[in-house]
Structures are given as C-alpha cells and as structure tokens.
N, C-alpha and C positions, 0 to 999 in steps of 0.2 A: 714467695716463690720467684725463683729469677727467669727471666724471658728474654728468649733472643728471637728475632725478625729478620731474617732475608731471604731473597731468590734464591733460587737454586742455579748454582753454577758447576760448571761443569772442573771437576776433582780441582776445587780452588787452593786456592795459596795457604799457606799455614795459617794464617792470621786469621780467615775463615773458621776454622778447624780449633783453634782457641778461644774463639769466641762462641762455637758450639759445644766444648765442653765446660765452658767455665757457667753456665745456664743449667737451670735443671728442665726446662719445655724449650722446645727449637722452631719455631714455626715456619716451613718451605712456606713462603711466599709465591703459589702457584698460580696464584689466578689474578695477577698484575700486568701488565702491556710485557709481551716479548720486547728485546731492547736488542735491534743489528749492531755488532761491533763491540758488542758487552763480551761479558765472561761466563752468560747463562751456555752457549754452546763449543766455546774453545776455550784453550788453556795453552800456557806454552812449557815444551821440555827442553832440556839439554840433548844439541844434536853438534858434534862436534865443536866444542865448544860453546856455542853460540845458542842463544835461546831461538826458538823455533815454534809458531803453532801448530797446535796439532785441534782438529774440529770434529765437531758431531755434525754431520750431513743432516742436511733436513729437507722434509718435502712442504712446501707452499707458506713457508715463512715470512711473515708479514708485520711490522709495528704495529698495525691494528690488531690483533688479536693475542688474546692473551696465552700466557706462556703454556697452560696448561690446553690450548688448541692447537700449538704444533703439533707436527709428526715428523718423528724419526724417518729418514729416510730406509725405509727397509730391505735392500739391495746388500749384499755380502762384500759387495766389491770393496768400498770405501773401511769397512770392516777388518777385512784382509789385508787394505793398504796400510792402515793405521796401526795394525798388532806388528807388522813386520818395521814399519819406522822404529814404533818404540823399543821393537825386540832388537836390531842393529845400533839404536840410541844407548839401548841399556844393559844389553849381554856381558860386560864384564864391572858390573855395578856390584858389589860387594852383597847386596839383595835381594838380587836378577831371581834367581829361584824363588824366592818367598813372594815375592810382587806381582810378581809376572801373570801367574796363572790370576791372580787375582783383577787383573787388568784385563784379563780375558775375559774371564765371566762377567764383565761389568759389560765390555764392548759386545758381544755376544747374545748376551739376552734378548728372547724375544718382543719385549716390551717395546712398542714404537709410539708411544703418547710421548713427546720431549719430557713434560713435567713429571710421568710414571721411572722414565728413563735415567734422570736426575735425581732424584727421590732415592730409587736402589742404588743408586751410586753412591748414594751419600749414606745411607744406612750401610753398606758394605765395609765402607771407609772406615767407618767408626767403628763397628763391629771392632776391623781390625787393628785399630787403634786403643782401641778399651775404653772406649767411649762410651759410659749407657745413658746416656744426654736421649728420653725421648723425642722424637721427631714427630711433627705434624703438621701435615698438609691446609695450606691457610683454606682451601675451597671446604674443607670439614669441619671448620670455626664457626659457630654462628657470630654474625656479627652483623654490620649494616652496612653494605657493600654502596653506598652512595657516598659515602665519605672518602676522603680523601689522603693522602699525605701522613701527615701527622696523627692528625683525627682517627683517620684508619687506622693506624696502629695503638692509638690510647684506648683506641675502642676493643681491638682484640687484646690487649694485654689486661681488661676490666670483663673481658669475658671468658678470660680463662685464669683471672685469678691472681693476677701478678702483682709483686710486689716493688719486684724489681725489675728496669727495663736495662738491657745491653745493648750497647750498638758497637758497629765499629769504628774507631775514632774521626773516618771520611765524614759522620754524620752529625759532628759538632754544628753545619751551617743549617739543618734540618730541623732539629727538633731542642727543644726549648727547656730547661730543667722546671719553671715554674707552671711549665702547664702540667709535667707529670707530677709535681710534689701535689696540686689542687686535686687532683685525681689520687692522693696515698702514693703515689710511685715513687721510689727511688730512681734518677737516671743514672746510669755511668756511661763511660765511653774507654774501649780496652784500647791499648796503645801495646801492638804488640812490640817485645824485647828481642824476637829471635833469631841469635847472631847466625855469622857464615858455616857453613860445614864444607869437608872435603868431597870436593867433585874429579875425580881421576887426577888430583894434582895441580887441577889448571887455575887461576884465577876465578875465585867465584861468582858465579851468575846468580842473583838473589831473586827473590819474587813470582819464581816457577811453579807450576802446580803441584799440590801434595805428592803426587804419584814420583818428583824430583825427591822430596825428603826421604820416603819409605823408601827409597831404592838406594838409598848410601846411609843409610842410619839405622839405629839397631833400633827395636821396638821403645827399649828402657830410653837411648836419646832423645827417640822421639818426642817420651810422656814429660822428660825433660823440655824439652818446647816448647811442647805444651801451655807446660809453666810459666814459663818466661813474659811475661806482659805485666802492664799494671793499668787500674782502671783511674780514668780521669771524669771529675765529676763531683756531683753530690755528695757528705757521708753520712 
C-alpha cells in the first residue's frame, strides 16, 4: 500500500495534487505546529499577469499550536473580498464557469476549524479531479504522538499498513531510504514533470495554486499532469 504524508495546504500547486493521486491512503497532516508564512493558509493566483496571494483569514494564529487549533476567521467580509479578486482574476479563463462555483462552495462553507476548512478543500479538489486517493486526517491515526520527524511518520506509515512511502522530492534532506527499507518500506521521492500551459497568452507564471491549472485546462489535461512526474528513490 502506497502512503503519502503532508499538511494540508491551502488549494496547493500541482505537484501536491500528484503526489496525492499517485498514493492509494493520503494522510492530512492535521495535528503538526501551524507554520506563518507557509502554504497551509495562502496560495498565490494569476492577477494581471503577475502572481498574486490570495489568504484564508484566520482568528488567533499562532506557531505554538497546532494546525488543527486554528480558526477560520468567520466574518463574510474577507470571503466576499476574496470570491470577487478571483472572479475579476479569472472571468474570462476558458473554465471560469466550471471552477468558479466550485471555488465558492469551498470559500463559503461553514466550517471554521483551519484543519476541517483544508480537509474539504482538499476532498473537493479531488473529487473534481477524479481523484479517489482516500484522505485522512493524521489526528484519527493511532499512533505515538511523542515521536518526532521522521520517527513520526515511519510510525504512521507501520500503522496503517504501508508499504510504500511518497514524499515530495523537497524531502530528499529529511528522511532516509535505510531507515524505511529496516522497517519493509519502500521510499520514493516524486519529482514532478508538469510543463507550462497557456495563461491568456502571456508569458507563463509557473507554480500557482491548483485552482491556476483547472481554470485554463480541460479535466482530460489536467489527468494529463497528473501524470507527468517520475519517482526518485529506491526500487
């Protein structure tokens, strides 16, 4: 069984998104330290050219606590700023219609736990992706929450079964192939492939949040991109 491991970010970059379908279990990393200045609460789009963040307001945000103790700021206002940015960003995107509403019911919901908020974001996503990579919440793992790092994660991949571990290729400096093969694991590490796409004509701006790919790509290119990677590692 193959396993993938990260936080939940907020509608991340493709390569995210490849790495949750190429896994058959997805574990949201919910109950790890919040991290300011990450990508668990922003992401950036195409806004006249030019990449641009776009953020999940939050109420009492803090490093100390972990990600599944934020809260969404629950105020409409920041809600409303945000659907109308992306809706003047992306109204003549070739899949303004198909996206859009779905960018709304994500922003929308009433869920204000950050980690609940990320979670259906990310189940959405995939949904519309054709994704059926199960997802789960790391605080519903039994595992041994004293461990750390690496440990922590040999620990959840030995508790739910894995065979094989995925990571994204940032985490070559992290974790070790001989400590997972002593434990039966496979490691790999995915290096995603996935070239440039046409953005209104301009020069393209790479490395944008998914919510960039689905709004100029038809579902088929997208599953196309999907694909597009190869795994570096063990065989």
């Amino acid at each position: 069984m193959r396993l993938g491991i990260m936080q939940p970010y907020f509608l991340p970059y493709i390569g995210y998104w490849q790495l949750l379908a190429a896994v058959d279990r997805y574990v949201v990393y919910d109950d790890v330290n919040f991290i300011k200045g990450g990508w668990i609460y922003r992401n950036r789009i195409l806004v006249q050219g030019r990449a641009q963040y776009m953020n999940v307001r939050m109420s009492g945000s803090s490093s100390f606590k972990k990600i599944n103790e934020v809260q969404v700021n629950a105020s409409d206002i920041w809600r409303t700023k945000l659907l109308r940015t992306v809706e003047m960003a992306y109204r003549k995107a070739p899949f303004f219609s198909e996206v859009f509403p779905l960018f709304e019911k994500i922003i929308r919901q009433q869920e204000n736990n950050l980690a609940e908020f990320l979670f259906f974001s990310l189940q959405e996503v995939a949904t519309f992706l054709h994704i059926d990579t199960q997802l789960i919440l790391s605080s519903d793992v039994p595992q041994d929450r004293s461990l750390h790092g690496e440990e922590r994660v040999l620990d959840i991949c030995q508790s739910l079964g894995a065979t094989e571990y995925i990571n994204a290729i940032g985490g070559q400096a992290l974790y070790q192939s001989e400590h997972f093969a002593a434990r039966g694991i496979t490691l790999h590490f995915l290096q995603s492939e996935a070239g440039p796409y046409l953005q209104f004509g301009e020069p393209f701006v790479g490395n944008l949040s998914i919510l960039d790919v689905m709004m100029f790509n038809s579902p088929e290119k997208i599953q196309e991109m999907l694909d597009a990677y190869t795994f570096v590692g063990e065989e």
